[in-house]
C-alpha positions as CSV (number, residue, x, y, z in Angstrom):
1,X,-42.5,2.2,19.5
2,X,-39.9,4.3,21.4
3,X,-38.7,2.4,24.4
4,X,-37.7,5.7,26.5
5,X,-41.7,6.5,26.9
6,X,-41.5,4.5,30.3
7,X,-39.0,6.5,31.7
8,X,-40.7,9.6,31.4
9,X,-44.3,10.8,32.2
10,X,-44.6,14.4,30.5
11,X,-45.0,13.9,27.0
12,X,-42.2,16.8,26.2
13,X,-39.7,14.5,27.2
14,X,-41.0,11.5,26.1
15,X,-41.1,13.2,22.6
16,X,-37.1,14.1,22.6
17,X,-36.2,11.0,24.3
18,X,-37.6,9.2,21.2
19,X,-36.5,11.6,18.6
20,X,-32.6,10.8,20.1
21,X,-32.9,6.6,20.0
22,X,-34.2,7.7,16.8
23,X,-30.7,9.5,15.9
24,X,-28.7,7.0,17.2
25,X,-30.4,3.9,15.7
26,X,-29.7,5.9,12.3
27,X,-26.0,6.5,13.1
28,X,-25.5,2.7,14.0
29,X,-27.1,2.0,11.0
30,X,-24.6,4.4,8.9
31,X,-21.7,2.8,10.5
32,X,-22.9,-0.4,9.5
33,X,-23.1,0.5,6.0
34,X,-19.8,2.4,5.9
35,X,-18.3,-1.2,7.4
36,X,-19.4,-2.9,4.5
37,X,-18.5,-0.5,2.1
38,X,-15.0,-0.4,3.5
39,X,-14.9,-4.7,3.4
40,X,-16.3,-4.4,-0.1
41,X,-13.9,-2.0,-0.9
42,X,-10.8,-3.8,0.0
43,X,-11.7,-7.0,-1.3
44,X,-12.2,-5.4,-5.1
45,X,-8.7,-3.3,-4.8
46,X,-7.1,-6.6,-4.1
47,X,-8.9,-8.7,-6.5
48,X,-8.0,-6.0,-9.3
49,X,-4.3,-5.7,-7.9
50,X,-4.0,-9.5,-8.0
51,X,-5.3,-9.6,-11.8
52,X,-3.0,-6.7,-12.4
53,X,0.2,-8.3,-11.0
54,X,-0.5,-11.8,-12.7
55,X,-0.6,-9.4,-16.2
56,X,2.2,-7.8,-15.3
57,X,4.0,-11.6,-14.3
58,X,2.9,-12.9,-17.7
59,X,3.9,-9.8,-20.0
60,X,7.3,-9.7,-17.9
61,X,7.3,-13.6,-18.8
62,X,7.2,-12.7,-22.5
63,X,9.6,-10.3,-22.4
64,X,12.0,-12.3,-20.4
65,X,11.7,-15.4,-22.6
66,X,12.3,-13.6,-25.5
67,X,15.4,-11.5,-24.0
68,X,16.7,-15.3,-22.9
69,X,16.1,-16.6,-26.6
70,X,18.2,-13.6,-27.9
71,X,20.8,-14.5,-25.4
72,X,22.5,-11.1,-25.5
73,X,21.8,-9.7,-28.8
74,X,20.4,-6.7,-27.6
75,X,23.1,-5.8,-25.3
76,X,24.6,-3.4,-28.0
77,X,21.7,-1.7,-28.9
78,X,20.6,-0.9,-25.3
79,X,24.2,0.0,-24.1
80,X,24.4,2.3,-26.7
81,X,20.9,3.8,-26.3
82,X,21.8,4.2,-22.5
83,X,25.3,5.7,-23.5
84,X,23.3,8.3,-26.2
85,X,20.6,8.8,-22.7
86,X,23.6,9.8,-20.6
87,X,25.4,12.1,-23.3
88,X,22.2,13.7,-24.0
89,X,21.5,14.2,-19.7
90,X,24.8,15.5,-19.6
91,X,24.7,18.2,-22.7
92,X,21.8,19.5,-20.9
93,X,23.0,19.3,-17.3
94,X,26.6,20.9,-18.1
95,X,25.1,24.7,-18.4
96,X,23.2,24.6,-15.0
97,X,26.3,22.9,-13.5
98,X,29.0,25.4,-14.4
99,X,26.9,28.2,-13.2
100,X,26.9,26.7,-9.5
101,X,30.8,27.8,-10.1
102,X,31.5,30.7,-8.3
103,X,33.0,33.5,-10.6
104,X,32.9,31.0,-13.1
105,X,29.6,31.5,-14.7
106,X,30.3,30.9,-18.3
107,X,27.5,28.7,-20.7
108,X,30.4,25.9,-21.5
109,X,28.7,25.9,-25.5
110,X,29.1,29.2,-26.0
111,X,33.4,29.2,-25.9
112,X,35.1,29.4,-29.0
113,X,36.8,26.7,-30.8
114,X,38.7,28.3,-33.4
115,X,41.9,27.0,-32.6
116,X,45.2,29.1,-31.1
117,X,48.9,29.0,-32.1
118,X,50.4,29.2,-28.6
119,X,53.5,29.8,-30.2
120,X,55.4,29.0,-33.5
121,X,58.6,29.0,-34.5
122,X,60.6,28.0,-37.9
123,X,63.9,29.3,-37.0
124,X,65.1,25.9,-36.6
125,X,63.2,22.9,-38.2
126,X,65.3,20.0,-37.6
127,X,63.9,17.7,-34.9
128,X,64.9,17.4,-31.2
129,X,64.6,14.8,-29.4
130,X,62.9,15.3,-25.8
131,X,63.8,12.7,-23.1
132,X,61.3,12.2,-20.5
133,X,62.1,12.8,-16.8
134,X,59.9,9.9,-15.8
135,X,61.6,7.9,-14.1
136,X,62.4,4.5,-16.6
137,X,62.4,0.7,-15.4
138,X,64.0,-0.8,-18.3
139,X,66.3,-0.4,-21.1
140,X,65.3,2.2,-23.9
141,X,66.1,2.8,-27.6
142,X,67.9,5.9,-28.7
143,X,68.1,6.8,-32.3
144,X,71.6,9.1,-32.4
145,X,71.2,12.0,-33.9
146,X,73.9,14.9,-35.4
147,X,76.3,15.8,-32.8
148,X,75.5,13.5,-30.4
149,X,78.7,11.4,-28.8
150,X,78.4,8.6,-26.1
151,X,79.8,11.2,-23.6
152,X,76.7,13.5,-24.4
153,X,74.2,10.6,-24.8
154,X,75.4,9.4,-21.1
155,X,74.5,13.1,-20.2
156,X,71.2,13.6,-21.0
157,X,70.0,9.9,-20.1
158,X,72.0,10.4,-16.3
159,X,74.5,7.0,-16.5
160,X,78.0,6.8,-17.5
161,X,79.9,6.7,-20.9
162,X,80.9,3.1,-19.9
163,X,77.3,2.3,-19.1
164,X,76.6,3.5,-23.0
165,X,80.1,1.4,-24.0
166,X,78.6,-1.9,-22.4
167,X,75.4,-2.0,-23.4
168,X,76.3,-1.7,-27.0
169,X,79.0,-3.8,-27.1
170,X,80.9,-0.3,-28.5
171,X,85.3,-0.5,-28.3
172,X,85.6,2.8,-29.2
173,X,83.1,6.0,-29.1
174,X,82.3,5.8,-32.7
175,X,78.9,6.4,-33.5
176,X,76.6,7.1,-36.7
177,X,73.5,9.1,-37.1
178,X,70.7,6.9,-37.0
179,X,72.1,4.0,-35.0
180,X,70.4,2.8,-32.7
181,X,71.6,2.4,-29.3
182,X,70.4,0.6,-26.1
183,X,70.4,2.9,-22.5
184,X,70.5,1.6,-19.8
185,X,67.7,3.3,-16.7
186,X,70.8,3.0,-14.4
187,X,74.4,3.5,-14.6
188,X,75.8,-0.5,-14.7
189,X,75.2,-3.2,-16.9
190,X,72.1,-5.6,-17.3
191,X,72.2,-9.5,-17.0
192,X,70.3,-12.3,-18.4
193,X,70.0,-15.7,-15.9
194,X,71.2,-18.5,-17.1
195,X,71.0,-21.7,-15.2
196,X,72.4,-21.4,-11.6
197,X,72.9,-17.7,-11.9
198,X,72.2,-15.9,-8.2
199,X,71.6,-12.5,-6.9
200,X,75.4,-13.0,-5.5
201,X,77.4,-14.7,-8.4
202,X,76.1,-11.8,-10.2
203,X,77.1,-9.2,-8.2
204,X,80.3,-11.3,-7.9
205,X,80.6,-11.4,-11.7
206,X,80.3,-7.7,-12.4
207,X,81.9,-6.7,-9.4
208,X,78.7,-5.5,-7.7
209,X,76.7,-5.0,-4.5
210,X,74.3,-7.6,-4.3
211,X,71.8,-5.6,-2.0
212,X,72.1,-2.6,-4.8
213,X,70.4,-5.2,-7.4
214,X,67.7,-6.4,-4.5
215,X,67.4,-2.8,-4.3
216,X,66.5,-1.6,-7.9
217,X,62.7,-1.4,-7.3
218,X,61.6,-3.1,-11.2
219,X,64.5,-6.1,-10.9
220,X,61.5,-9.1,-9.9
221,X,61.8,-12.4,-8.1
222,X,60.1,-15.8,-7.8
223,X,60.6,-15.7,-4.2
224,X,61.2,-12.7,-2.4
225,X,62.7,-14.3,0.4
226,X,65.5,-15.9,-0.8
227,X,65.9,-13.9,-4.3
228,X,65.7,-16.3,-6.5
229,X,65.6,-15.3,-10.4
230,X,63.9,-16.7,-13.2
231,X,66.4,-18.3,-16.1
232,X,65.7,-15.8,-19.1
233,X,65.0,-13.0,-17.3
234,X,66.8,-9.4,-17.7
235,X,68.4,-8.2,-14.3
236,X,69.7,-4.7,-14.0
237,X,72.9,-4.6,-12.1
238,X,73.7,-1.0,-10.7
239,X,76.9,-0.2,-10.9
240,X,78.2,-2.8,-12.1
241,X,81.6,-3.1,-14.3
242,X,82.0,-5.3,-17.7
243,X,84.2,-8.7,-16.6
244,X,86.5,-7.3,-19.2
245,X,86.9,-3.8,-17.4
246,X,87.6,-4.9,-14.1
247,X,91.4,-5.7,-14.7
248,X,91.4,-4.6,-10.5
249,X,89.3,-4.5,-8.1
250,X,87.6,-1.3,-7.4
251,X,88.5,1.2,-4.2
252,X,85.6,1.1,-2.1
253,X,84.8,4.1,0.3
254,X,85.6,3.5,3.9
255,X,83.9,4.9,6.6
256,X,86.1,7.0,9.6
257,X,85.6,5.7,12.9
258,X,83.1,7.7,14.8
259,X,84.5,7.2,18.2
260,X,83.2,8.7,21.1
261,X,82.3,11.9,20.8
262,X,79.8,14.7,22.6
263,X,76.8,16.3,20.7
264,X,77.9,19.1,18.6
265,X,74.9,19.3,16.0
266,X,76.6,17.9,13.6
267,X,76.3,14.1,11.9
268,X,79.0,11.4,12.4
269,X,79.2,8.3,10.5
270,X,76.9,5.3,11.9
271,X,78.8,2.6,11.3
272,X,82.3,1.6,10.5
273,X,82.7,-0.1,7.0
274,X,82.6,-0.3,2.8
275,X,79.9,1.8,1.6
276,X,78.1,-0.6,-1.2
277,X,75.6,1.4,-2.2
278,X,75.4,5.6,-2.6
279,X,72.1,7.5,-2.3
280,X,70.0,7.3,-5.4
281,X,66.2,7.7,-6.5
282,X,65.1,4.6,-6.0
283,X,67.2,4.3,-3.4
284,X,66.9,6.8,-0.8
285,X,70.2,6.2,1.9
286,X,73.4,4.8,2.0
287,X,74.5,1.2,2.3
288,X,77.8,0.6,4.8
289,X,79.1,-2.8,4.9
290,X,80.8,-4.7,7.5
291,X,80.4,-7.8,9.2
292,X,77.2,-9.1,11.8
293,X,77.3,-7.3,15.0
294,X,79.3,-4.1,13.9
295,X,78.2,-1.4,16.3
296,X,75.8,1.0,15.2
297,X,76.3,4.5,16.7
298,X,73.6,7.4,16.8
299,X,74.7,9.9,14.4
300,X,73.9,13.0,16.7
301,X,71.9,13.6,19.6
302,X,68.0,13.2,19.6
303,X,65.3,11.2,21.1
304,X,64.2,7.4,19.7
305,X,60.8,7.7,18.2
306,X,60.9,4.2,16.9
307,X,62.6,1.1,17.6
308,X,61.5,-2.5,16.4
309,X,60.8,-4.4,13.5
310,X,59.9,-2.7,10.6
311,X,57.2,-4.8,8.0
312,X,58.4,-2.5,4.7
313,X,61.9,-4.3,4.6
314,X,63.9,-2.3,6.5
315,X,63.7,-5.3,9.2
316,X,65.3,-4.7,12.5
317,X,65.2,-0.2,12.8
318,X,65.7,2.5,14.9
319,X,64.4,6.1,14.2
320,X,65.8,8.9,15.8
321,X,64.0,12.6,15.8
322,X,67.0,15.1,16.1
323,X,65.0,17.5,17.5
324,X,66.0,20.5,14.3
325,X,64.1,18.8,11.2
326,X,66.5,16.1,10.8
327,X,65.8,12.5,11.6
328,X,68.0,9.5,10.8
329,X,66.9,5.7,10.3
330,X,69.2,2.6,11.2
331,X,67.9,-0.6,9.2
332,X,68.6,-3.8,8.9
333,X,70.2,-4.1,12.5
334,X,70.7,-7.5,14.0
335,X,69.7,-6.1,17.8
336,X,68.6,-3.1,18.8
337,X,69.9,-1.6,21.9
338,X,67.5,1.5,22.7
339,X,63.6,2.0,23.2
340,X,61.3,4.0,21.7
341,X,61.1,7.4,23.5
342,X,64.7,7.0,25.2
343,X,66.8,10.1,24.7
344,X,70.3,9.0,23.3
345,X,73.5,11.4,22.9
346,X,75.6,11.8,19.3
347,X,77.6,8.5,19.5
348,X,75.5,6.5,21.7
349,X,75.4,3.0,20.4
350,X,71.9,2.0,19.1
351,X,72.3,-0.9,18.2
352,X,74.8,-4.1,15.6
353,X,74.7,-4.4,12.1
354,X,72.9,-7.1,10.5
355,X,70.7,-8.4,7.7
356,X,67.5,-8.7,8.6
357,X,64.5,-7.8,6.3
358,X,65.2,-7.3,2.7
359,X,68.8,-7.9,2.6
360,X,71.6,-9.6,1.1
361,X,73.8,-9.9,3.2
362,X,74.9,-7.7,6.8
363,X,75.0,-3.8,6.3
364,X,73.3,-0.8,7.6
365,X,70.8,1.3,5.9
366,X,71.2,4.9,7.0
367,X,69.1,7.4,6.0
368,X,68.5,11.5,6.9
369,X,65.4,13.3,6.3
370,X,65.2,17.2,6.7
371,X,61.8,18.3,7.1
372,X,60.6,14.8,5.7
373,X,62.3,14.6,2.9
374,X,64.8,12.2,2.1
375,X,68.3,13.1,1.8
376,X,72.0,12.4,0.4
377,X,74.2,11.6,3.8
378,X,77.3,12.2,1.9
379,X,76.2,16.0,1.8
380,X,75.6,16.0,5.8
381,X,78.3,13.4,7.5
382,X,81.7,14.4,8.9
């Protein structure tokens, strides 16, 4: 019986009152259901995901085992199958890519392959020898060829006759077509350590610059702190002179005393001293020589942009910005005088010669770069 009837005396009301708890009584009901559905729902999808996954585990399982068992004798046939996957991706891919290239829409298949003579010639068949302007690190074989004479050879390779003479053991410049001969990467003469051989009793020995063959960037150490070479090894010596050749000792350049001067735009020498070592491509300044404390002079007016210890080698160094595209660096210095950002005149001491970082021994490092660029001083000082 409808329980709003109490609540209402004309029977109209009554009536609708009834008809709605009827409504609503119907809709709880629905909910109800739908609740259960929902719950009943659920628990199948995760009864049939469970069973699915514990398939899946056990077919994986199988697969798995059986890979293990193999123990890598699929390996080729699936890294080729991925390697024919990829080829094929990219044979189709390669069309739609090379139109995304603008003015460049051409179907990369589609080119020609008939080969193109660029250019032919049978003028002059006999072979020439090319030499490659890579820079070398070791000693190469030359086959001589018709024509060629040690003075030529020593051309085209960039070292010295002598350089040729040494390495060949040669007493005269007689040479053969076909023989073989040894060059050298550098002008000098190469080394092999024996048994209490140093970086400086070779230099002694070929009359040398010991810093030039810590220098030469593919000559290796077992320490790089105090040099020390392996017995066995090959050591290129730049610039250094056969024993048997050096009947006197060589005339080293000296260095003119800067003195005091005023800023003129023009580059005096840094130091005072033997220059040891010229500007070359593997190494990118000029050596002077003298003894510890030797005073370092700016070599023209300009403004310190660097002053300290330097982690690549160079040690103790001061940079100076000229101001005009030049700039000069000081290394290897045993104090440094000036700070960074301190305006110095041409002249002005910087700092004293020493041999901190990679060195052999006390010297300067001086190097001038125009525009950024490295170099030779010998084309700039006065």
């Amino acid at each position: 019986m409808c329980s709003s009837k109490k609540f209402a005396s004309h029977p109209f009301i009554r009536y609708h009152l009834c008809r709605m708890d009827d409504t609503l009584e119907a809709l709880v009901g629905i909910w109800q259901d739908i609740k259960i559905f929902l719950r009943e729902l659920a628990n199948f999808a995760f009864k049939s995901l469970h069973i699915s996954f514990l398939r899946f585990e056990e077919k994986k399982g199988v697969v798995v085992t059986a890979l293990y068992r193999k123990r890598g004798k699929l390996s080729r046939t699936l890294s080729h199958s991925g390697m024919v996957a990829i080829t094929a991706l990219g044979v189709m891919m390669a069309p739609i890519i090379a139109q995304e290239f603008p003015g460049k829409s051409v179907n990369p298949w589609s080119i020609s392959v008939t080969p193109v003579v660029l250019s032919a010639s049978t003028d002059d068949p006999a072979i020439d020898t090319q030499i490659s302007s890579k820079v070398r690190d070791s000693v190469v074989d030359y086959k001589v060829q018709s024509g060629d004479t040690v003075a030529s050879i020593a051309n085209k390779f960039g070292v010295s006759a002598d350089t040729v003479r040494w390495g060949n053991g040669l007493t005269n410049d007689k040479i053969k077509v076909g023989q073989t001969l040894k060059v050298m990467p550098v002008t000098g003469i190469t080394h092999t350590v024996a048994k209490g051989d140093t970086v400086y009793s070779i230099a002694k020995k070929y009359d040398a610059d010991s810093q030039a063959i810590v220098d030469f960037p593919f000559n290796t150490f077992t320490d790089d702190e105090t040099f020390e070479l392996a017995i066995g090894q090959i050591v290129v010596v730049p610039d250094g002179v056969m024993p048997a050749a050096a009947v006197a000792p060589r005339v080293r350049q000296v260095t003119p005393d800067a003195g005091t001067v005023t800023a003129m735009g023009q580059f005096v020498w840094p130091t005072a001293g033997r220059i040891t070592q010229r500007f070359s491509w593997y190494h990118p300044g000029l050596d002077i020589a003298n003894s510890t404390g030797t005073p370092d002079v700016a070599a023209d007016s300009g403004r310190v942009i660097y002053a300290g210890w330097d982690t690549a080698g160079y040690g103790n160094m001061v940079l100076i910005d000229h101001g005009n595209g030049y700039k000069t660096r000081y290394a290897h210095l045993s104090q440094i005088m000036v700070i960074s950002g301190q305006n110095i005149g041409r002249g002005q001491a910087i700092g004293k010669m020493g041999s901190t970082g990679r060195s052999s021994g006390p010297h300067t490092h001086f190097e001038i770069f125009l525009n950024g660029v490295r170099v030779n001083p010998l084309n700039y000082l006065r």
